[in-house]
N, C-alpha and C positions, 0 to 999 in steps of 0.2 A: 561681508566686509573684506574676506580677502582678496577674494574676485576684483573689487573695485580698486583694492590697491593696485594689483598686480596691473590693471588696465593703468590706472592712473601714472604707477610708473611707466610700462612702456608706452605712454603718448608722449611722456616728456622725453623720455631717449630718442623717438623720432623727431621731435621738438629741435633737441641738439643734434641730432644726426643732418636732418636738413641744413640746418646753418652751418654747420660744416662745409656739407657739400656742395653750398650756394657759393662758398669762398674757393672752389678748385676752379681751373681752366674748361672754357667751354671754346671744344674743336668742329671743324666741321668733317664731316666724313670726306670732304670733298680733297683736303688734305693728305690724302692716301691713294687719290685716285679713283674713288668710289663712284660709280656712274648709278644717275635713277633712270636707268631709259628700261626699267623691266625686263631688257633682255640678255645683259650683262652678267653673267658671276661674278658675283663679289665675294668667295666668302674667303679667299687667302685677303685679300686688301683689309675687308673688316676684322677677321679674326688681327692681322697686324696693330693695326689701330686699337684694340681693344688692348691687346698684349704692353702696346707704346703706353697706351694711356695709365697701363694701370706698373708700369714700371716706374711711370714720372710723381706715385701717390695718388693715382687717380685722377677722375675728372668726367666730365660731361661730354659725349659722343654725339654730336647734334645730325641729326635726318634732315634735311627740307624737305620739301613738298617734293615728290616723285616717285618711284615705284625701285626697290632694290634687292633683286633678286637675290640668293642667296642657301648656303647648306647651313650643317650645324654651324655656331658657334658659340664657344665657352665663354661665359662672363667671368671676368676678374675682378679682385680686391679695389674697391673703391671707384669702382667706373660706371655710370651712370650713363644708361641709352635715352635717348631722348630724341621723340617725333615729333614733329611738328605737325600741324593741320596740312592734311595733303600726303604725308609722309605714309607710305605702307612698305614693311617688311615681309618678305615674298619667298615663302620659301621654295625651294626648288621641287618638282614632282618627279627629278630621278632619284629612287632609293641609294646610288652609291655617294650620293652628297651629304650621307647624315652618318653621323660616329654615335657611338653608344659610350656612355659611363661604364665601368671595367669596376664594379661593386659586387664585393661578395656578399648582397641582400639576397633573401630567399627568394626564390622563384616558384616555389613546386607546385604552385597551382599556373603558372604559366600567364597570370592577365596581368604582368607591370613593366611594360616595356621600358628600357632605360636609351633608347633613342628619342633624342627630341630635337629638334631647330634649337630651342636655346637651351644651351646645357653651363651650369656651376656645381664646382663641388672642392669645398671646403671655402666658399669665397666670404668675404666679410663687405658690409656696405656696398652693399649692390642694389641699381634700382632702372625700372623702366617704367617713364615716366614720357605727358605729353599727349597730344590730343591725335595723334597718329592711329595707326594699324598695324596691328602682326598679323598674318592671313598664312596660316600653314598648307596651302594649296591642299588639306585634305586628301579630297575625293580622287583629284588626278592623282596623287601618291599613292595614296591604298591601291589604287588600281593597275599602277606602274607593281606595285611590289606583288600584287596578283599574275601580273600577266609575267611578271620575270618568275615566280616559282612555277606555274605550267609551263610554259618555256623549256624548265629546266635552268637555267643560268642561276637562279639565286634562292634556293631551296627552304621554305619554310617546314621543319622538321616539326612543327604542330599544328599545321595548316588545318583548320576546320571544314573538312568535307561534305559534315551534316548541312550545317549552315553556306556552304562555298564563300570563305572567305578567309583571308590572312588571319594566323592570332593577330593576338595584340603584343606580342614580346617581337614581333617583326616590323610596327610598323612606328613611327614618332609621335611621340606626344609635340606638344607646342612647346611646353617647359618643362624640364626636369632638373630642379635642383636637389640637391644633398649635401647635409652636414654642413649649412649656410648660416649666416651670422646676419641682423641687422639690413632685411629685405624690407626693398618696398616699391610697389606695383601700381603706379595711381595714374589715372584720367584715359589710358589708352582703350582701344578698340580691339578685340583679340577674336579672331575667327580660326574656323575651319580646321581642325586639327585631325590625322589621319587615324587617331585614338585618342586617349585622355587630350584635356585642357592642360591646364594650368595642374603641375603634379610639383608636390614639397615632400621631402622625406626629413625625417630630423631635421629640421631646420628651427631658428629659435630667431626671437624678436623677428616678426614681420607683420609688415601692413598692406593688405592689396586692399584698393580702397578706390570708389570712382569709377570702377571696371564695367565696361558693356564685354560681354563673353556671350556669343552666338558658336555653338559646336555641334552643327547638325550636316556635317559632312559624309560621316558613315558612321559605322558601329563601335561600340562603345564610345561614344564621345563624350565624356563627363564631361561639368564645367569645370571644377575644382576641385584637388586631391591633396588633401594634407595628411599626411603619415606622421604618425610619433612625431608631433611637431610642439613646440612650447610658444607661450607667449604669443600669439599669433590674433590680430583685429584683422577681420574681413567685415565690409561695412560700404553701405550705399550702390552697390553693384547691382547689376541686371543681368541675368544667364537664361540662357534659351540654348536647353542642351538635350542631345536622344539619347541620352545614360541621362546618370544620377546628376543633381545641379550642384551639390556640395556636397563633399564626400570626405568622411573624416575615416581613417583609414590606421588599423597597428599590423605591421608586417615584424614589427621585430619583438619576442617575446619580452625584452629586459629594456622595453623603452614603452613611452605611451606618449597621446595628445593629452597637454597640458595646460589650462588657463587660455581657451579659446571662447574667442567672441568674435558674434555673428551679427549681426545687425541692419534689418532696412535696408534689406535685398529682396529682389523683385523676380522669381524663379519662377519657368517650365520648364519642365522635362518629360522625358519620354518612358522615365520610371519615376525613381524617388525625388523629392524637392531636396529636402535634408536628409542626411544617412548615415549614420554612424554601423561599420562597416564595409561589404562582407566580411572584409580582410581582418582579425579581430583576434590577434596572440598577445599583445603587451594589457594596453588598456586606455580609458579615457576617462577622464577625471577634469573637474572642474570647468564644463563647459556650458555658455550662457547664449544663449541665441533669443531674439527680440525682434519685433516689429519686422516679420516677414511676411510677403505677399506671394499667393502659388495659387498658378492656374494652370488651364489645359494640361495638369500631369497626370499620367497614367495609373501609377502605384500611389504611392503614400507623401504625406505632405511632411510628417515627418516618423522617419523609421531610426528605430536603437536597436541593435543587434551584437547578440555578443556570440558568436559559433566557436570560436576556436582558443576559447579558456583567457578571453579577456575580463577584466574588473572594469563596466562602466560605473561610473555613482558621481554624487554633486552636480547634476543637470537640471540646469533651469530650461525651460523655455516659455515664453509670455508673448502673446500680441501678432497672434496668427492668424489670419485671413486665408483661405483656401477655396477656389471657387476651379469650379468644372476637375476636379479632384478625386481618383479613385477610393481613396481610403484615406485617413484624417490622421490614424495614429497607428502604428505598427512598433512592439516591443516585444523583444523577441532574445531569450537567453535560449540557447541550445550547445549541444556538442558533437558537432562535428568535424574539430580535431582538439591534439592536446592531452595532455595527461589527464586534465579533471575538468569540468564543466569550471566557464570561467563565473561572475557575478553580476547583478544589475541591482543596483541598490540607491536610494536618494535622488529621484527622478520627482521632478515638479513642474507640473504643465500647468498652464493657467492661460486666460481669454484668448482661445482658440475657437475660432467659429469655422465650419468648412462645410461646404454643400457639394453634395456626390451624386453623376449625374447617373443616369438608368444604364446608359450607351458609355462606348470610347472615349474619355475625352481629353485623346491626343489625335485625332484623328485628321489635325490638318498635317501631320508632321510623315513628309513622305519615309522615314526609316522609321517605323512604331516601336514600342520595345515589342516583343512578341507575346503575344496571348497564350490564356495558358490552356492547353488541349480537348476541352468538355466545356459543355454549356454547364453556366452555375447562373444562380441569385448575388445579386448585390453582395459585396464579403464587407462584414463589417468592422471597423477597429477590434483590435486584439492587443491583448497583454496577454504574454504565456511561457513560462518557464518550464522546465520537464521533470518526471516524478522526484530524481534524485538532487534538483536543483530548483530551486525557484525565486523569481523575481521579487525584490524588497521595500518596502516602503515608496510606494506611486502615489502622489498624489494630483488628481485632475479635479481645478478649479473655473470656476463662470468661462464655461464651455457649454456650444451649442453645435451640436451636428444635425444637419439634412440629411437624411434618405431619401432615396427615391420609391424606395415602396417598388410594388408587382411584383413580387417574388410568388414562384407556380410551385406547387409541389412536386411537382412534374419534374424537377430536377435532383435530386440524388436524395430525397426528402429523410432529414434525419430531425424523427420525434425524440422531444422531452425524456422519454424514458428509456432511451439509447444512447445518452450523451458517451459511455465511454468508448461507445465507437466512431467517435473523432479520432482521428490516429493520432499519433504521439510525433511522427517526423523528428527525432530527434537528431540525428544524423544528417537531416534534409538543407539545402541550402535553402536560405529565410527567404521571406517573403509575402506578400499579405495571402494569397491564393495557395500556400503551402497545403493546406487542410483538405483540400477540398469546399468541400458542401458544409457553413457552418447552421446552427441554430438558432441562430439569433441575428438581428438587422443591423445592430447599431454598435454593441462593445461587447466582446467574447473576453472571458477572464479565465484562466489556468492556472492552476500551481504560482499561488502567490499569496505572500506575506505581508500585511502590512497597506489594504488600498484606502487610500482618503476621495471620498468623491464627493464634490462641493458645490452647491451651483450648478449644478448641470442639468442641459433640457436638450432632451432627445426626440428630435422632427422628424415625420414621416410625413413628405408629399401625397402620395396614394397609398392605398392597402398591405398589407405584407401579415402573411398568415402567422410568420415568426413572433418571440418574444421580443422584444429591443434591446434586454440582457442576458447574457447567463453567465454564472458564476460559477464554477469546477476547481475544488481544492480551492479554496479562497478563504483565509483564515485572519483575522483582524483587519476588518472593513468597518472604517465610518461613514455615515452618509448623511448628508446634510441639503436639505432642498434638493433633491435628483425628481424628476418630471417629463412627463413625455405627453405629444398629443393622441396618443394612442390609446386605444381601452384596456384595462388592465385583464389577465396578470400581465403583466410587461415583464418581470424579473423573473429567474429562475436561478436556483439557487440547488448544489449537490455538494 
């Protein structure tokens, strides 16, 4: 019930925020001088415009149909961008067109770049809106910022030599807002970004909503990144991203995501669909995701991860479809930084179906995420907490997962009566393949408190020598109608 308050209020603030800003002035860019011929810099004239507009109280900054080049530019208090059909925002592919936000957010793992083409920070009622284009020229920019650090001219000091390619703290997101009030992101087209998509940190009341997100430009290209963010509807969107498609994210210990909802979104990715983490100090609480559609992704359709002494707990998720999908569910408390192992507690999944296929299946996607080093068997969903921490009251309802079955022994084969040499990875960065080689086809359980499993039917296409369960350290389990087409024993239990 609280949940549905907290939505119910923030529909109606956008409710009053839109007819607000129905009633401001609608400018044309054209007034500043703004040319669409694609080969014009615009970004002193827009950045002007945006500065005018939002010194007059705001207003609407209209695009027509054309193409308008462009570096960063800051959104301001009350100024609403808006494209029209035809209209695309183009960002420029020389790296000295883009400014970075000057935040003392943590960095020390080096993957949050605070360059982006569009950047706010501290702005209130701000929105891009319209049936336009943002197109971060990507690929040409990652590779403009590659070729200027060999060069020598513009030095990335974390440059990835394993992998030869820029970090990501050197290269633009598409969006980078911070410490934002009263956002909203609706009907536009957003491509191509040189790293993350769409990135929020703190930000509070927002709706992106309508979004087609395509970010298959280079590496790391999430679709969506919300940090410590509150209040936050993400709903009816479509992302086709080579990272993670929605990514909920706590970089700051003394903040978290707060009353997020997800809704009737249509995801592939090149890892995870849904993912709550890596980044994971503060915490995430009260978030509800519904009626999602994930196909051709690599990893997990939806993964919860707490590494770095985050509190997840209150997670719903319902009405999950996953087709051509590596892994169905991935939950995942560990400690890999942090004073104490953080918690995962109050997690409810319910009518999730997902079918996993034997092979790749991202395989049309020319950036894959990268595979992981050794031939294995199929890895099956996991819940898994570590000895001094473990995962809290799960409960998984009228769920059906497909295997593929053919699993050889021939691959790292670990018997029944060796379970505890599964390694612990406690320290490891998550992920479904962390383990290795597991025992079981279909749901590995660890160090956990508290599982409800209800309704549930576990499909094997062809043969697979494993169990379809096993259960290690699992202490107050109910089970109600659980089923498999397999011959028993199917369960295994230590």
């Amino acid at each position: 019930m609280k949940n549905l308050a907290i939505r119910e209020i923030l529909w109606v603030g956008c409710l009053l925020w839109s007819l607000a800003a129905a009633a401001r002035q609608e400018v044309p860019v054209s007034q500043w001088g703004v040319r669409g011929d694609g080969v014009t810099l615009n970004t002193r004239q827009l950045q002007q415009a945006i500065n005018d507009l939002a010194g007059q109280g705001g207003g609407k900054l209209c695009f027509p149909a054309g193409c308008y080049l462009t570096g960063s530019l800051q959104l301001r208090n009350g100024v609403e961008l808006y494209l029209e059909q035809g209209a695309t925002l183009l960002g420029s592919s020389n790296p000295e067109h883009y400014t970075a936000l000057q935040k003392s957010q943590d960095l020390e793992r080096n993957d949050n770049s605070q360059l982006a083409l569009l950047l706010a920070d501290g702005a209130e009622q701000i929105a891009i809106t319209g049936q336009g284009t943002i197109d971060g020229n990507g690929r040409a920019l990652a590779l403009a910022v590659d070729s200027l650090h060999h060069a020598g001219i513009r030095i990335d000091p974390h440059y990835n030599y394993k992998r030869m390619r820029p970090n990501e703290t050197a290269r633009p997101k598409l969006f980078f807002f911070v410490d934002c009030r009263d956002i909203r992101v609706q009907g536009v087209s957003l491509r191509s970004s040189a790293a993350w998509g769409l990135s929020f940190d703190r930000c509070r009341q927002m709706v992106l909503e309508d979004l087609s997100v395509v970010n298959r430009a280079y590496w790391n290209n999430d679709g969506i990144d919300v940090t410590d963010c509150r209040n936050v509807i993400i709903r009816r969107c479509t992302i086709d991203s080579a990272d993670d498609g929605i990514c909920l994210k706590s970089y700051h210990a003394d903040a978290c995501n707060d009353s997020i909802f997800i809704s009737d979104c249509t995801i592939s990715s090149s890892a995870s669909a849904v993912k709550f983490g890596t980044a994971s100090r503060g915490g995430f609480r009260n978030v509800d995701i519904s009626r999602i559609r994930v196909k051709d992704t690599f990893r997990s359709a939806i993964a919860i991860e707490s590494v770095d002494g985050a509190c997840i707990e209150h997670v719903r998720v319902s009405d999950v479809v996953a087709t051509q999908t590596g892994n169905a569910l991935f939950i995942r408390l560990g400690h890999r930084s942090g004073e104490k192992p953080g918690q995962i507690r109050d997690v409810h999944i319910s009518r999730l179906w997902c079918e996993v296929p034997f092979g790749r299946p991202d395989l049309q996607y020319d950036l894959r995420g990268p595979e992981v080093n050794f031939f294995h068997n199929p890895f099956p969903s996991s819940i898994t907490g570590i000895p001094e921490a473990c995962v809290e009251d799960v409960t998984l309802e009228d769920m059906e997962i497909v295997c593929p079955g053919r699993s050889s022994k021939g691959m790292a084969y670990v018997p029944l009566h060796r379970l505890q040499e599964v390694p612990e990875k406690i320290q490891d960065y998550p992920e479904f393949s962390m383990f290795g080689e597991l025992p079981c086809w279909a749901l590995y359980v660890r160090h956990v408190r508290g599982l409800q499993l209800k309704r549930i039917r576990l499909m094997l296409r062809e043969e697979d020598f494993r169990p379809a369960m096993v259960l290690d350290d699992v202490q107050g389990d109910v089970w109600e109608e659980v089923e498999s087409n397999w011959a028993e024993p199917w369960i295994v239990r230590r």
